[in-house]
ZAKE-787392 format. One record per atom (N, C-alpha, C, O, CB): residue number from 1; residue in one letter; x, y, z. Coordinates in nm, 2 decimals, decimal comma. Glycine has a CB too. Layout:
// ZAKE-787392
+-----+------+--------+--------+--------+
: seq : type :      u :      v :      w :
+-----+------+--------+--------+--------+
: NUM :    A :      X :      Y :      Z :
...
+-----+------+--------+--------+--------+
// end
This chain:
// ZAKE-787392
+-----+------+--------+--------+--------+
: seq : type :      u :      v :      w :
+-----+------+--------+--------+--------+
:   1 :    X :  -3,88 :  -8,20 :  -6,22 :
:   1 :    X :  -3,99 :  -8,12 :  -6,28 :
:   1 :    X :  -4,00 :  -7,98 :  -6,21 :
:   1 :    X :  -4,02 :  -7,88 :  -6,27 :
:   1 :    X :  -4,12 :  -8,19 :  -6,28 :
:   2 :    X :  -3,99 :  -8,00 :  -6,09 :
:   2 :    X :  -4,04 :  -7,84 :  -6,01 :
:   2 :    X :  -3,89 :  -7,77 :  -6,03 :
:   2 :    X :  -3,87 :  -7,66 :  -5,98 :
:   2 :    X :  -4,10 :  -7,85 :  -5,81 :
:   3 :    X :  -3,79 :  -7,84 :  -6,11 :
:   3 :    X :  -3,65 :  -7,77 :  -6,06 :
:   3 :    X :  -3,68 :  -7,66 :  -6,18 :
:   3 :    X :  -3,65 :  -7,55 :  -6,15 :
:   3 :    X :  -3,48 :  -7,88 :  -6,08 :
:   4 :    X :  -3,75 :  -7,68 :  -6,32 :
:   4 :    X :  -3,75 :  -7,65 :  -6,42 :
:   4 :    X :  -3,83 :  -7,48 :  -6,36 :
:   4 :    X :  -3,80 :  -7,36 :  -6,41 :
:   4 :    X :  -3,82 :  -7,77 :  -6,52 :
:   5 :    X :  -3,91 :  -7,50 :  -6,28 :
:   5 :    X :  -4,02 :  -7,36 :  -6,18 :
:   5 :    X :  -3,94 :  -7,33 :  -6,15 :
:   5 :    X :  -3,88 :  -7,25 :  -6,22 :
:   5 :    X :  -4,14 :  -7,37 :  -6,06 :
:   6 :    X :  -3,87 :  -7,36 :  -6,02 :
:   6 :    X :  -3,77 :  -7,30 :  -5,96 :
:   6 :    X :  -3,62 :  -7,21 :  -6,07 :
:   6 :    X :  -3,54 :  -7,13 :  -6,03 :
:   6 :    X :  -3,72 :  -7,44 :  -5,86 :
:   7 :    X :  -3,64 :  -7,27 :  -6,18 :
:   7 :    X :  -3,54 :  -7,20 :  -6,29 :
:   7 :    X :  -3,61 :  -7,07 :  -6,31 :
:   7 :    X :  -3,57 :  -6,96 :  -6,28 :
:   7 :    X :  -3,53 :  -7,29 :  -6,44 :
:   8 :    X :  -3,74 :  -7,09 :  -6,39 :
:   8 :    X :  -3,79 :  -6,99 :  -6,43 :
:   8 :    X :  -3,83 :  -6,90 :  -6,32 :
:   8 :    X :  -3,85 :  -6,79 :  -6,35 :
:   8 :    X :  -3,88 :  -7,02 :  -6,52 :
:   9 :    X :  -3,86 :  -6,93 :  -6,18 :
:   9 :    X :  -3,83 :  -6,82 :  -6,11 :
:   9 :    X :  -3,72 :  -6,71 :  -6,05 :
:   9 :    X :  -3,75 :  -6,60 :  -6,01 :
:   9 :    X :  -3,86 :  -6,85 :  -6,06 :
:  10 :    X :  -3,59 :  -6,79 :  -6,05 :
:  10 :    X :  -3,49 :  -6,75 :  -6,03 :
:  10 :    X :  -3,49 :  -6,67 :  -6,15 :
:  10 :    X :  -3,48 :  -6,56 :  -6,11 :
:  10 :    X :  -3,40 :  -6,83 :  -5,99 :
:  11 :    X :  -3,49 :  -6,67 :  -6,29 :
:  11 :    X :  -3,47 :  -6,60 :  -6,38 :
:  11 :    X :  -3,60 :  -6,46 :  -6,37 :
:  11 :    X :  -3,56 :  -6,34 :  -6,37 :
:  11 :    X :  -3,47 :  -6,69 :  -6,51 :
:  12 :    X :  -3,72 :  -6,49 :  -6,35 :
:  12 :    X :  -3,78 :  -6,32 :  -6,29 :
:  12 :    X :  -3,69 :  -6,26 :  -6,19 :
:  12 :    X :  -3,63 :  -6,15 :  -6,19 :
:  12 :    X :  -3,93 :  -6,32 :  -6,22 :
:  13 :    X :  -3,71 :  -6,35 :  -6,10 :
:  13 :    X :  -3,61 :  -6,23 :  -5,97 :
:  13 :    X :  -3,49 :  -6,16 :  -6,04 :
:  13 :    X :  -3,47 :  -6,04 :  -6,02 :
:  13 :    X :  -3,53 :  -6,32 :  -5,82 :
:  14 :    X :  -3,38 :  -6,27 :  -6,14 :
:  14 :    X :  -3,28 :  -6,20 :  -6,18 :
:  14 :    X :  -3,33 :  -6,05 :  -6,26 :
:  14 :    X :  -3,27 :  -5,94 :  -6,25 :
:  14 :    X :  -3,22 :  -6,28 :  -6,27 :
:  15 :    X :  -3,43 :  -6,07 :  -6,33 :
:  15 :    X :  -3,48 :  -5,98 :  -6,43 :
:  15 :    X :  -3,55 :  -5,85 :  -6,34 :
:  15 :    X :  -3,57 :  -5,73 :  -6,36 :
:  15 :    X :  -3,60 :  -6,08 :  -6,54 :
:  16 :    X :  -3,58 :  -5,91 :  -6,24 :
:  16 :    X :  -3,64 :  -5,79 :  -6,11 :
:  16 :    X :  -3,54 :  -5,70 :  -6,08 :
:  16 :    X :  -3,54 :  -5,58 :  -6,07 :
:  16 :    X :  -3,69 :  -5,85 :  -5,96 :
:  17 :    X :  -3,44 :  -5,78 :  -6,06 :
:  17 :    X :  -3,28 :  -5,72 :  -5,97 :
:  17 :    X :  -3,22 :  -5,64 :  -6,12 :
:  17 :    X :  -3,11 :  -5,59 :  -6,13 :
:  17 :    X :  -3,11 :  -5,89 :  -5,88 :
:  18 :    X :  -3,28 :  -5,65 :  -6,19 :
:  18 :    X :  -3,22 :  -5,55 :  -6,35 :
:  18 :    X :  -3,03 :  -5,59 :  -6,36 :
:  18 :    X :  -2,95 :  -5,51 :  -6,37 :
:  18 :    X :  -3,25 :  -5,31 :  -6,32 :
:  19 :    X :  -3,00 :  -5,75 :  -6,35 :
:  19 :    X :  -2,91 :  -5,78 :  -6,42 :
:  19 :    X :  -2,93 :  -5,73 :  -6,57 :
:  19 :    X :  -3,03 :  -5,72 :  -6,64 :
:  19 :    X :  -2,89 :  -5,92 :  -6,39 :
:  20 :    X :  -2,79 :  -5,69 :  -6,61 :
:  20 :    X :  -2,75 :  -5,69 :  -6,74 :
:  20 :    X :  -2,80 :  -5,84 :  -6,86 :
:  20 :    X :  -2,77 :  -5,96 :  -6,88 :
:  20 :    X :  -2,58 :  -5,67 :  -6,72 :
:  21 :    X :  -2,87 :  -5,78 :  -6,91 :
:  21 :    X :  -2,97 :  -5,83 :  -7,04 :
:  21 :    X :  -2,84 :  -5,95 :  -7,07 :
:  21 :    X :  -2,86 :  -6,07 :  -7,05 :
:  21 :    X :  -3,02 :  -5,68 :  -7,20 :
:  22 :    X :  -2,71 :  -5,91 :  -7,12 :
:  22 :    X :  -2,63 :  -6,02 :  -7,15 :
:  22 :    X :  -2,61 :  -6,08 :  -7,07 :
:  22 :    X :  -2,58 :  -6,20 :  -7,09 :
:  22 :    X :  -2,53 :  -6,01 :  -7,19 :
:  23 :    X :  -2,62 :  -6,04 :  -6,96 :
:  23 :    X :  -2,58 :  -6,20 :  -6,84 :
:  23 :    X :  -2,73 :  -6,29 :  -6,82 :
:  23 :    X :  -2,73 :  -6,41 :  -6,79 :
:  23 :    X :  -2,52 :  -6,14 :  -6,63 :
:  24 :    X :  -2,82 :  -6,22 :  -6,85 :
:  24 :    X :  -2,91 :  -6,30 :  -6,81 :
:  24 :    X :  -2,96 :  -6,41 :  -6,92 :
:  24 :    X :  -3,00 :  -6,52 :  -6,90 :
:  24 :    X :  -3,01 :  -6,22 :  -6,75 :
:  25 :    X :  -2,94 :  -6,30 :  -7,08 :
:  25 :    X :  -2,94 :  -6,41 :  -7,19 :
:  25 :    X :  -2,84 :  -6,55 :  -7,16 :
:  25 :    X :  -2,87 :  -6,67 :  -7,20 :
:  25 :    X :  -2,89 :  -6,32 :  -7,32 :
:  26 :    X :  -2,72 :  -6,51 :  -7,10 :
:  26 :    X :  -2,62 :  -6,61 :  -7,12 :
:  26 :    X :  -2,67 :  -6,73 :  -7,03 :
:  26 :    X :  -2,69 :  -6,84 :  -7,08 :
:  26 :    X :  -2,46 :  -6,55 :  -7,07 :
:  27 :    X :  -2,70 :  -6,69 :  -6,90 :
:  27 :    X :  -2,79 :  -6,82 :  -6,79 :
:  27 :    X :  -2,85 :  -6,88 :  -6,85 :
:  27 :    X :  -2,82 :  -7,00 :  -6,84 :
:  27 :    X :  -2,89 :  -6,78 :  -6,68 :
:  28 :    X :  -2,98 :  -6,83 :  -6,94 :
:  28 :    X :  -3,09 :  -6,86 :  -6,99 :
:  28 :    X :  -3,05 :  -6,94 :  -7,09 :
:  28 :    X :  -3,15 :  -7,00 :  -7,13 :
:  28 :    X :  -3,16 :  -6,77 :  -7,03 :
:  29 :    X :  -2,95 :  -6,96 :  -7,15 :
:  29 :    X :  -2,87 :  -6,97 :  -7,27 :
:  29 :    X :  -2,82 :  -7,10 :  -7,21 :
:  29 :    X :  -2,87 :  -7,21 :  -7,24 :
:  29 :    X :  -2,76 :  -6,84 :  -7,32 :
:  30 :    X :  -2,73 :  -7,08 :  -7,12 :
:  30 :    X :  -2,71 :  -7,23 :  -7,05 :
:  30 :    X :  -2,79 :  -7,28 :  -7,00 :
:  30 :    X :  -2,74 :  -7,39 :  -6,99 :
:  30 :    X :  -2,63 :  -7,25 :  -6,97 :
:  31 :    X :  -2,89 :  -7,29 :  -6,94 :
:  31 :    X :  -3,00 :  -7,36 :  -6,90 :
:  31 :    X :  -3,07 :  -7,44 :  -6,99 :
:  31 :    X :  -3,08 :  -7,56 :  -6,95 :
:  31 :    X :  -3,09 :  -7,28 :  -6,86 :
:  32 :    X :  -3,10 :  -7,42 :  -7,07 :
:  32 :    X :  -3,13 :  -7,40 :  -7,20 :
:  32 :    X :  -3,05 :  -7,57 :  -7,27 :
:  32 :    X :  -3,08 :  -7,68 :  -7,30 :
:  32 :    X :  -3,06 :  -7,24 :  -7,25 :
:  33 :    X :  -2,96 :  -7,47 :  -7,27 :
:  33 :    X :  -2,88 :  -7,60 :  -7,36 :
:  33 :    X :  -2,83 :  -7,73 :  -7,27 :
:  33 :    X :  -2,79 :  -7,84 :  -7,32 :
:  33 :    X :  -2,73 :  -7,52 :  -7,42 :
:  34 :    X :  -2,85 :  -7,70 :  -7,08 :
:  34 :    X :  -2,88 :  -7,84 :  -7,03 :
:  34 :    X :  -2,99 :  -7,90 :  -7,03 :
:  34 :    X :  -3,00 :  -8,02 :  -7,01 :
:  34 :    X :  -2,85 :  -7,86 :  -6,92 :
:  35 :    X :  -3,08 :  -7,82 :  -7,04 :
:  35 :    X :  -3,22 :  -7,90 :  -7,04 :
:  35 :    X :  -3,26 :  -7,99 :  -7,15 :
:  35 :    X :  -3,34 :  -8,08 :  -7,14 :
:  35 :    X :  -3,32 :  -7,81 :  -7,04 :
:  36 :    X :  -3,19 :  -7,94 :  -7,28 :
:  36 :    X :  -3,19 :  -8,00 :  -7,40 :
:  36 :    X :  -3,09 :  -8,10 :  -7,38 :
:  36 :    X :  -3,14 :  -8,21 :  -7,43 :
:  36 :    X :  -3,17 :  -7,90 :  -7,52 :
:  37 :    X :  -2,95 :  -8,14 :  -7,32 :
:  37 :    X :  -2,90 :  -8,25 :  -7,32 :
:  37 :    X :  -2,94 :  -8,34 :  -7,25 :
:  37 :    X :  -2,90 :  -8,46 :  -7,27 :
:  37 :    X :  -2,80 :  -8,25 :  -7,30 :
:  38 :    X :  -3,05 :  -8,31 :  -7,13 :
:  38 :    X :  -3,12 :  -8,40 :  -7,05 :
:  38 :    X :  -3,23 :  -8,47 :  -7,13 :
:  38 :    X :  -3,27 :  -8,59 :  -7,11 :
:  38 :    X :  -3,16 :  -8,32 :  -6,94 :
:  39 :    X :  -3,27 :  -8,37 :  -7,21 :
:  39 :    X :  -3,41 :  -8,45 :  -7,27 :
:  39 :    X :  -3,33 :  -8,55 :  -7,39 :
:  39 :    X :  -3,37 :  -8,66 :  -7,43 :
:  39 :    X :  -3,55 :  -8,32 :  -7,36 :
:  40 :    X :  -3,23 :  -8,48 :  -7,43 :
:  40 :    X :  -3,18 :  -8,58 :  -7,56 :
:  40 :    X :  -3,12 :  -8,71 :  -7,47 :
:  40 :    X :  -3,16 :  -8,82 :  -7,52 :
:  40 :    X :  -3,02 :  -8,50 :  -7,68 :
:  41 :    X :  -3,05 :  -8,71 :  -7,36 :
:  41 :    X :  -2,99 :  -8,83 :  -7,31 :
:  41 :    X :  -3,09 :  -8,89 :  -7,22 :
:  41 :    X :  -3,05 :  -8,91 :  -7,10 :
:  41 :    X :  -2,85 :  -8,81 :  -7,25 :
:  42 :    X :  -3,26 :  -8,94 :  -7,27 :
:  42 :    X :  -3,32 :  -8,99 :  -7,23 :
:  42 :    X :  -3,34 :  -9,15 :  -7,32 :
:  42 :    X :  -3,41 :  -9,25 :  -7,29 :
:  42 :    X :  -3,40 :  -8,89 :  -7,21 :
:  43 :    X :  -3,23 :  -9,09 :  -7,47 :
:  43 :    X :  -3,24 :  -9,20 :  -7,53 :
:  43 :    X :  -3,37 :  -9,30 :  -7,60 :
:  43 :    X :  -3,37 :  -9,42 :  -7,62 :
:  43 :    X :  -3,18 :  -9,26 :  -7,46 :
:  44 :    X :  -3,46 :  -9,20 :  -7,62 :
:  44 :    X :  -3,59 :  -9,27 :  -7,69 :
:  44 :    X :  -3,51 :  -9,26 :  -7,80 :
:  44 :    X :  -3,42 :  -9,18 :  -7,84 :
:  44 :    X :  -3,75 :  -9,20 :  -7,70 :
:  45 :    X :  -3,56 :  -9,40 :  -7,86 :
:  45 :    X :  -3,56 :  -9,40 :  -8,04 :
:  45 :    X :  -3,60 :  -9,35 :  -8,13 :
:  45 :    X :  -3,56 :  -9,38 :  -8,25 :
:  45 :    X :  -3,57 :  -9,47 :  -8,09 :
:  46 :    X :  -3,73 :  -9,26 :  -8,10 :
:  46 :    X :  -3,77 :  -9,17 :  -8,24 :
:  46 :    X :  -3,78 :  -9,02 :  -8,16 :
:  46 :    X :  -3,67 :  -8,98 :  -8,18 :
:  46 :    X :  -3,95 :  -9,23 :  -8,33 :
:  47 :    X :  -3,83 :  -8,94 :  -8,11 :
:  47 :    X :  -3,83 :  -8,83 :  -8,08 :
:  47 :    X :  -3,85 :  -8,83 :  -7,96 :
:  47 :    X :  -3,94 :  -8,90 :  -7,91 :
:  47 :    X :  -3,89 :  -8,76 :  -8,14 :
:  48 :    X :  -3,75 :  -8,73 :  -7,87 :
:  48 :    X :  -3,75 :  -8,74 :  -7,75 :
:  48 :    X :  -3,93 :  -8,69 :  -7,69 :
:  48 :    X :  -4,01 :  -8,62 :  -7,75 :
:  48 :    X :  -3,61 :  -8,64 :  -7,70 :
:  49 :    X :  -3,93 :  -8,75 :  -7,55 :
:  49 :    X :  -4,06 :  -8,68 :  -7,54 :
:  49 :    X :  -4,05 :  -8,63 :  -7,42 :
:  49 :    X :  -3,97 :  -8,67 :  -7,33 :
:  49 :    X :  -4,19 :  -8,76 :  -7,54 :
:  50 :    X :  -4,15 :  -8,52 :  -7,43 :
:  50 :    X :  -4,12 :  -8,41 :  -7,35 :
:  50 :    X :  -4,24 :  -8,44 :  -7,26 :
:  50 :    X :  -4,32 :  -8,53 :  -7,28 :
:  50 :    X :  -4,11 :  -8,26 :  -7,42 :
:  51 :    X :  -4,24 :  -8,34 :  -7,14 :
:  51 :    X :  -4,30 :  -8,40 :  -7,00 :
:  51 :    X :  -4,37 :  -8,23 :  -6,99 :
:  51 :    X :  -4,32 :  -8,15 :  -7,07 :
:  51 :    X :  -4,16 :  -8,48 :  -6,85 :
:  52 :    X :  -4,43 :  -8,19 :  -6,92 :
:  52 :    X :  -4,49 :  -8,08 :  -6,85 :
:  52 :    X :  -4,38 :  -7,99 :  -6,89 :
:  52 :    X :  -4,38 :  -7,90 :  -6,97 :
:  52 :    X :  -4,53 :  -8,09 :  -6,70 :
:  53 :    X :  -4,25 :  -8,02 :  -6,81 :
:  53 :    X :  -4,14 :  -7,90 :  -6,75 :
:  53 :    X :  -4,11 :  -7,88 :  -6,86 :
:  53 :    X :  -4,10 :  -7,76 :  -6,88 :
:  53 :    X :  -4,01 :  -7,92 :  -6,66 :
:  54 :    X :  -4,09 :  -7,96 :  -6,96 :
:  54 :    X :  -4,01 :  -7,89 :  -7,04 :
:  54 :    X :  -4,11 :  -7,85 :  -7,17 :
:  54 :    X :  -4,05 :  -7,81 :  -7,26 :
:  54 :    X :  -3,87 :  -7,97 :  -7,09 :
:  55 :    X :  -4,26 :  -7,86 :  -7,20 :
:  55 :    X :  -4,33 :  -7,73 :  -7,26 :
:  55 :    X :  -4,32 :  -7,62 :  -7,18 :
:  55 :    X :  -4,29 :  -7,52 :  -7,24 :
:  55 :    X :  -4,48 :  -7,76 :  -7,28 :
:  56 :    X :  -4,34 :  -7,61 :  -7,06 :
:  56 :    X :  -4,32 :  -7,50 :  -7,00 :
:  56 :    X :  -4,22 :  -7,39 :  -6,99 :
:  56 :    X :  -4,22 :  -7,27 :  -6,98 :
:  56 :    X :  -4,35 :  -7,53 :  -6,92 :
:  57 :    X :  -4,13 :  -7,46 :  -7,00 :
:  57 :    X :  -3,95 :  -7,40 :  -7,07 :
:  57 :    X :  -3,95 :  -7,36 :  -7,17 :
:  57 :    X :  -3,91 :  -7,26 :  -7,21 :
:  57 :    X :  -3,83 :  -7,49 :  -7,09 :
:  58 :    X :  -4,01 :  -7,45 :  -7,21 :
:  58 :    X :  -4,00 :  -7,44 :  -7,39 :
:  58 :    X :  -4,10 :  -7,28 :  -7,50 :
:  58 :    X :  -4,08 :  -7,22 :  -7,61 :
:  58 :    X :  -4,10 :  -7,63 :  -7,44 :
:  59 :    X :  -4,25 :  -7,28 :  -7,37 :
:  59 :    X :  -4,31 :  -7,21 :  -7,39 :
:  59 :    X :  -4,29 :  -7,05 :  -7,33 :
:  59 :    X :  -4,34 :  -6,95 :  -7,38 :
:  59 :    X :  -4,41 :  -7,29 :  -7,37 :
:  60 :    X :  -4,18 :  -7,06 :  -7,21 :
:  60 :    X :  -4,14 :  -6,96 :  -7,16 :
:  60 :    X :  -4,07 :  -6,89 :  -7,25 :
:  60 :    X :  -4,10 :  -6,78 :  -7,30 :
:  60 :    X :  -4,09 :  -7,00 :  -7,05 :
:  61 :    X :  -3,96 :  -6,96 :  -7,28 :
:  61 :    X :  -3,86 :  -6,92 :  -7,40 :
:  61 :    X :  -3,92 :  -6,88 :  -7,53 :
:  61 :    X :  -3,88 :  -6,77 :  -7,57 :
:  61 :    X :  -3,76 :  -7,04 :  -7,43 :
:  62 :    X :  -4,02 :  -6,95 :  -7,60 :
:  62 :    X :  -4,07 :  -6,87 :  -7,70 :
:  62 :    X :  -4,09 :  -6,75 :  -7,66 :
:  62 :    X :  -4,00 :  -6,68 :  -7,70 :
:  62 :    X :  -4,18 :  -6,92 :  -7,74 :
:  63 :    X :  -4,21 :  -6,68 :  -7,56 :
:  63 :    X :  -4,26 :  -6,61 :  -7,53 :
:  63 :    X :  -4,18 :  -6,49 :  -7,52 :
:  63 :    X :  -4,23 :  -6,38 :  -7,55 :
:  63 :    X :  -4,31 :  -6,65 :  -7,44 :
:  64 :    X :  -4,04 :  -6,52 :  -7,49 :
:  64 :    X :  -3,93 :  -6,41 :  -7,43 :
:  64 :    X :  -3,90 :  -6,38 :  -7,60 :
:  64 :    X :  -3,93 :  -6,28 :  -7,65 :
:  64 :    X :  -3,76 :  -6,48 :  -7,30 :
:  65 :    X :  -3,83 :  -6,50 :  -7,68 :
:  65 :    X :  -3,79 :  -6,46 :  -7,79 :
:  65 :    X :  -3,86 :  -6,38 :  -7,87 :
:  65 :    X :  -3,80 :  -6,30 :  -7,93 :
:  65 :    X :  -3,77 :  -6,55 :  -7,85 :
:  66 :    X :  -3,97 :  -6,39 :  -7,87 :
:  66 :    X :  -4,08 :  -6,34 :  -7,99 :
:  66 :    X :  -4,06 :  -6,16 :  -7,93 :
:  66 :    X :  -4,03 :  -6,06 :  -8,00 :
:  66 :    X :  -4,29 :  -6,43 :  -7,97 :
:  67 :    X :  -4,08 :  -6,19 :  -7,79 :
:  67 :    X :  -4,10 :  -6,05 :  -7,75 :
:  67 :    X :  -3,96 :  -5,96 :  -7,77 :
:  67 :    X :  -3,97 :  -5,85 :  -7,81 :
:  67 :    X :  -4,16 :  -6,05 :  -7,60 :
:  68 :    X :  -3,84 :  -6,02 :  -7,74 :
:  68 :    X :  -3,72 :  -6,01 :  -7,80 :
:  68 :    X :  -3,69 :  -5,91 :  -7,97 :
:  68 :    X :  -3,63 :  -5,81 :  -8,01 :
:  68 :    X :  -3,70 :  -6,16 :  -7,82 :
:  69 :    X :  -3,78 :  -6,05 :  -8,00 :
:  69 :    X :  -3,72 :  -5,97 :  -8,16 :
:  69 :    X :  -3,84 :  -5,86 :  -8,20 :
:  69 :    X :  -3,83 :  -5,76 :  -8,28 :
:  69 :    X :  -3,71 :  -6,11 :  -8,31 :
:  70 :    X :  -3,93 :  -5,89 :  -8,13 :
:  70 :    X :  -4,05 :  -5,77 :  -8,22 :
:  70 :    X :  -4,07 :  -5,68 :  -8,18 :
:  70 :    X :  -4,15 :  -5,60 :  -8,24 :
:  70 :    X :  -4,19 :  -5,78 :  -8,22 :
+-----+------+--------+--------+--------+
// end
């Protein structure tokens, strides 16, 4: 759970140090897509359930997208 903090902090500092927008989409991008195999290979039988860390991932990433596209 705190690894999920420790993600999204390392991604401000990246964003502080003004990495290139594509590399940092790409991290974020894989992060992303392990956090989602972690929650899917928890193997509930009707919908995976999510815990703190990952609304907070989840809600981080909205936040970026929206601001992204608008």
């Amino acid at each position: 759970m705190c690894l999920w903090f420790v993600f999204l902090l390392i991604t401000r500092v990246a964003a502080g140090l003004r990495l290139s927008r594509r590399e940092m989409w790409k991290t974020a991008e894989i992060s992303i897509l392990r956090h989602q195999l972690s929650v899917l290979q928890r193997r509930q039988p009707r919908r995976p359930k999510l815990d703190c860390a990952d609304r907070a991932l989840l809600a981080y990433v909205l936040q970026r997208v929206v601001a992204w596209a608008g």
